[in-house]
N, C-alpha and C positions, 0 to 999 in steps of 0.2 A: 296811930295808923293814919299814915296820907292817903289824900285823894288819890296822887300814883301809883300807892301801891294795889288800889284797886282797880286802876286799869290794866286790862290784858297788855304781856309785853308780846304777844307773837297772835298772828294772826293770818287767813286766809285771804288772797286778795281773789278779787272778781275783774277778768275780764269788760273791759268798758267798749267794746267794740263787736259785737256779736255779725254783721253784715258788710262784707266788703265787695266793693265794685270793680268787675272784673269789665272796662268796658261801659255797653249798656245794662250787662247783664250784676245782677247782683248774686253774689255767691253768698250763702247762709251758712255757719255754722252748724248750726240743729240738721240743717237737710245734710252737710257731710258725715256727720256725726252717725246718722241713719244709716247712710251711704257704706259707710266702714261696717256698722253692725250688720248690715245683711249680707256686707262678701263674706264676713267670720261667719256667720250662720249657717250661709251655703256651704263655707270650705270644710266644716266641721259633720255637716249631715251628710256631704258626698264622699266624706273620706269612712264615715258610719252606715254607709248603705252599701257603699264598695264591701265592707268589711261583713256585707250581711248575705253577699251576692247579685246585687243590682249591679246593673250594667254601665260603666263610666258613664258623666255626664247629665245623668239622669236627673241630678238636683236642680240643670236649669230649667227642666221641661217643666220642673213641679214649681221652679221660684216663679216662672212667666206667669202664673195661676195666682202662686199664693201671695207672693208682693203685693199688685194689685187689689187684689181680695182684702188683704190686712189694710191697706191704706185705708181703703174704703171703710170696711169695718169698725175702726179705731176712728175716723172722721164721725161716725155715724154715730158711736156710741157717745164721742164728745159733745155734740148736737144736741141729743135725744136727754142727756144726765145734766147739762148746762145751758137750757133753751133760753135763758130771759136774754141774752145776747143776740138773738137771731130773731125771737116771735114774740119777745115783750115788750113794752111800753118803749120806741125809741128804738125796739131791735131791727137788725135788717136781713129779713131772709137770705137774701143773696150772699153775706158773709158766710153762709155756710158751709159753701163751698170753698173758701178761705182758706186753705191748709197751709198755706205761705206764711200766715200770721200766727198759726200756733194751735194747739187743740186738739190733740191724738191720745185716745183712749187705750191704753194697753190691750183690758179685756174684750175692746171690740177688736185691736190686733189681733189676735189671739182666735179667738173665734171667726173672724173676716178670714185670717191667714189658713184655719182647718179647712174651710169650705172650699178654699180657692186648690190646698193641696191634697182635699178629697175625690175633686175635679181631675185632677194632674193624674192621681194613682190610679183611677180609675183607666184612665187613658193608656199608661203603662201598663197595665197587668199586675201591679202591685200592693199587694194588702196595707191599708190605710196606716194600720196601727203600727208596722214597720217605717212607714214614713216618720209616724210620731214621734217613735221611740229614740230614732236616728236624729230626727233635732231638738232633742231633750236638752243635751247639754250643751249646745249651740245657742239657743232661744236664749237662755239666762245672760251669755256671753253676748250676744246681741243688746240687749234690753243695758247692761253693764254700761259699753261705749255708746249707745245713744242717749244714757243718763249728763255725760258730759256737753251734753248739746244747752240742757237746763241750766249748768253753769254758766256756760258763753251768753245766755239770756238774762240774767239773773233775774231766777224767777224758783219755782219748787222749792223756798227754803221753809227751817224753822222757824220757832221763838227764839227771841234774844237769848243768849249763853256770853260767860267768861270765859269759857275752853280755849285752851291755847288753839284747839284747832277750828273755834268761832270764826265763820263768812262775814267778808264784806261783804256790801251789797251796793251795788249803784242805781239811782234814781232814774230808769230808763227815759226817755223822750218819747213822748206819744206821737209825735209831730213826725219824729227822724228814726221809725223801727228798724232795734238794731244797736243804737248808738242810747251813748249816757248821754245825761244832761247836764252841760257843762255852765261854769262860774263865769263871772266876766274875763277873768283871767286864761281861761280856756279848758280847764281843771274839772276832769269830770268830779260828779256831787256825788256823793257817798250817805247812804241811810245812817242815820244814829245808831251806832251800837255797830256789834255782831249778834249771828247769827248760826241756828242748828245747820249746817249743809246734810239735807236730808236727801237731795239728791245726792251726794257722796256717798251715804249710810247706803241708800238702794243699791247703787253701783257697787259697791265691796258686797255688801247680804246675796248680788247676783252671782258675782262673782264663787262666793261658798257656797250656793247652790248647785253651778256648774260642776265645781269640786265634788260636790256630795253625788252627782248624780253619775259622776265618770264612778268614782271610787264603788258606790253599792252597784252600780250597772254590773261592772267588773266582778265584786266580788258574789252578788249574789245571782246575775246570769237572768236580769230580769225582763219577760218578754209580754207580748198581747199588750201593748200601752202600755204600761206597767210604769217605766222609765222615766213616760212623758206624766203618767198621775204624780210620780216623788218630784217632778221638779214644777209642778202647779203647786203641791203642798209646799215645798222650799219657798217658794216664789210670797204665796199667799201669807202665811204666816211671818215674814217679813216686812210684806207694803203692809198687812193690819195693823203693826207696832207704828210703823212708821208712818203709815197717815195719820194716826193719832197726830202727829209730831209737828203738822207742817200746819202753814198759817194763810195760806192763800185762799182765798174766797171759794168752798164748794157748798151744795147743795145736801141738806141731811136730814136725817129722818128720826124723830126723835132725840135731837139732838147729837147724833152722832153723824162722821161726815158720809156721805154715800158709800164711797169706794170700804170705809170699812168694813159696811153692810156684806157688800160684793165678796170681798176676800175671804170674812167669814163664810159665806157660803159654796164660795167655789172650794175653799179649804175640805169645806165636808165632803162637798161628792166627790172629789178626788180621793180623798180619804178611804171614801166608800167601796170608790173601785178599786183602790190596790190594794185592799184586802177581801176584797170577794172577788174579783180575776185572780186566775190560777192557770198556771197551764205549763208545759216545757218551752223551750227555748225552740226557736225555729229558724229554717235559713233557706235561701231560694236557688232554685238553682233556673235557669232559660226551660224553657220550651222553643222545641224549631232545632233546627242541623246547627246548634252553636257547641262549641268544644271549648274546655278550657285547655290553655296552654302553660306550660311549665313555670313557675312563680320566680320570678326573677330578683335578687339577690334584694333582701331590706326594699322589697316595692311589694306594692297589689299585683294580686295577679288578675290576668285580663284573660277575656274570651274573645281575641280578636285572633282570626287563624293566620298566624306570623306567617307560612309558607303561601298563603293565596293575598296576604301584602307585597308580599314578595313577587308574587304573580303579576300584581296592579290591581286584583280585585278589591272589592270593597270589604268591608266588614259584614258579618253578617249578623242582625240585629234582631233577637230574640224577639219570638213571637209572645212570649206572655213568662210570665213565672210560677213553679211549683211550689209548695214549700214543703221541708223535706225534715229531717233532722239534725242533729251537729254531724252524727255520722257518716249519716249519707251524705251530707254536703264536701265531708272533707275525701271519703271517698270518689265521688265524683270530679271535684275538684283535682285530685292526685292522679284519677285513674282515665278520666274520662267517662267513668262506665255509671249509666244514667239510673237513678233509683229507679228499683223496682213500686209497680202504683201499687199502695194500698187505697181502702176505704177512707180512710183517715187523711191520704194526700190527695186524694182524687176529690174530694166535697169540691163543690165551687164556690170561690169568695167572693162572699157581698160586698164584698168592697171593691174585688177587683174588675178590670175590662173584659169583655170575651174573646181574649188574645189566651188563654191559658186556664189551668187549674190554680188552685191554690187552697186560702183558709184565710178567715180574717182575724186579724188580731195579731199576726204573725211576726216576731222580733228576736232577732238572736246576736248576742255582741259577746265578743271574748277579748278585750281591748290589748291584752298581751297574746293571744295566738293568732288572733285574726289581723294583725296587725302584720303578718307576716302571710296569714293566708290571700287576705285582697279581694276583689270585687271578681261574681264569674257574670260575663255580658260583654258586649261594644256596645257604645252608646246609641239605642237606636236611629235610623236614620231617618230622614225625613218625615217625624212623626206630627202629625194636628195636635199641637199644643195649644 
């Protein structure tokens, strides 16, 4: 056996170029990378909230909250979990606010991002947990394309591997962030060996998580967060194997690295709550003189009153939301003709704003009928976001 036949014949190439200058302005990789995963997130939770009864639009009222909110939160948690960079020996506080340079904590996304669109639903009139449910499978698909951001950086990887599908990796420039560091000949430098792309492994694991939570959503009709607990567990049980796997400097406890800490544990109460929440499926219909109108051929239907468009009037934008049953919603929906209140619709949701009734915990998807039923609302207008 030759030494060639133990080198790998096929291999992953990396990216030697992660920042390019548009101008004065430098454009980043990683920040479009984000860029694309929050339009999919919004397009997938506004086409999931339409399908639940929210009023078109609605996802941006809640991204204007929860974006900001995640950023922050994810900077925060990077800080807080990697402080010898900032407050130790040589650290410089002021990097902390650094988010240009790198350091975004998922689970403070995550958490940053609830806060910001527990904010938003409030403001709407709509139960939180219908928020959540609705970017269940958006979140994964998000988290997916801004794992390729890690590539253009070359950074998130494994231990050395012979896998045909082993990462190069290039020797970054600490001097020129963004760029490899090149030979005299001009040749960016390449590490010895290959490596696990453990960033790739995340990016497919989210990828089947998305899948897993369309597919049970669908088939088993699940509501009250529910949605959003199976794609924490998808999510978790995933980064646990695979932080194992990567080799980048974190901080750990007992010898194991933090974030596995974390995952184990958010794995469990999620865990905890999709099997002790129980409840039926729910769906919202407006509060206020809104009507829905006749569902228009493979589209959402909308609550905007076609004949007073026609008029030049505006839309008219739902004072709060009920929530109702599959029935009555598709009744109302069809007929116009507005559920009767029970005890049981009339409670007030602690989640929601005092624009309406409701219930918290409220989530109802039917990805093959509702896909044809559509969103009942216009998006309200000029609302304090």
């Amino acid at each position: 056996m030759t030494l060639a036949s133990l080198t790998p014949q096929a291999a992953l190439p990396s990216p030697s170029t992660a920042v390019w200058q548009l101008g004065p302005v430098p454009v980043r990789a990683y920040a479009l990378c984000i860029i694309v995963g929050i339009v999919v997130a919004c397009w997938v939770t506004e086409r999931r909230l339409r399908q639940r009864g929210v009023a078109p639009g609605a996802v941006l009222d809640i991204a204007v909250w929860a974006v900001p909110a995640g950023i922050i939160g994810a900077r925060i948690y990077h800080v807080i979990t990697s402080p010898e960079k900032y407050f130790g020996t040589g650290g410089d506080p002021m990097k902390a606010f650094a988010i240009w340079e790198g350091g975004l904590g998922i689970w403070g996304a995550v958490a940053g991002g609830a806060v910001g669109a527990w904010i938003a639903a409030r403001q709407l009139g709509i139960p939180f947990a219908v928020v959540a449910d609705a970017l269940a499978p958006g979140l994964p698909l998000a988290q997916a394309i801004g794992r390729l951001g890690n590539w253009f950086n070359n950074e998130l990887y494994g231990g050395r591997t012979s896998l045909p599908w082993g990462l190069e990796i290039h020797r970054m420039d600490p001097d020129n962030p963004g760029q490899a560091l090149r030979d005299d000949a001009g040749n960016p430098i390449l590490e010895p060996g290959l490596y696990h792309p453990t960033f790739a492994y995340e990016a497919l694991w989210n990828l089947g998580v998305a899948a897993l939570v369309f597919a049970l959503d669908r088939r088993l009709r699940l509501g009250r967060g529910r949605a959003f607990a199976l794609y924490v567990m998808g999510y978790t049980a995933g980064r646990f194997w695979i932080e194992l796997m990567r080799t980048d400097e974190a901080n750990t406890i007992l010898g194991v690295r933090l974030n596995v800490w974390t995952a184990g544990l958010v794995f469990l109460g999620a865990l905890a709550y999709f099997v002790r929440v129980r409840g039926p499926r729910e769906y919202l219909v407006p509060v206020g003189d809104v009507a829905p109108s006749a569902p228009p051929v493979d589209s959402d239907v909308s609550q905007v009153d076609l004949s007073a468009r026609e008029a030049g009037a505006q839309p008219v934008a739902p004072e709060g939301y009920r929530v109702v049953d599959e029935e009555q919603y598709r009744r109302w929906r069809d007929t116009g003709e507005t559920p009767a209140a029970t005890g049981a619709e009339t409670a007030p949701a602690a989640d929601a704003a005092p624009a309406g009734d409701g219930s918290t915990g409220a989530d109802a998807d039917d990805e093959g009928a509702e896909d044809r039923a559509g969103a009942a609302g216009s998006r309200p207008a000029d609302r304090d976001s």
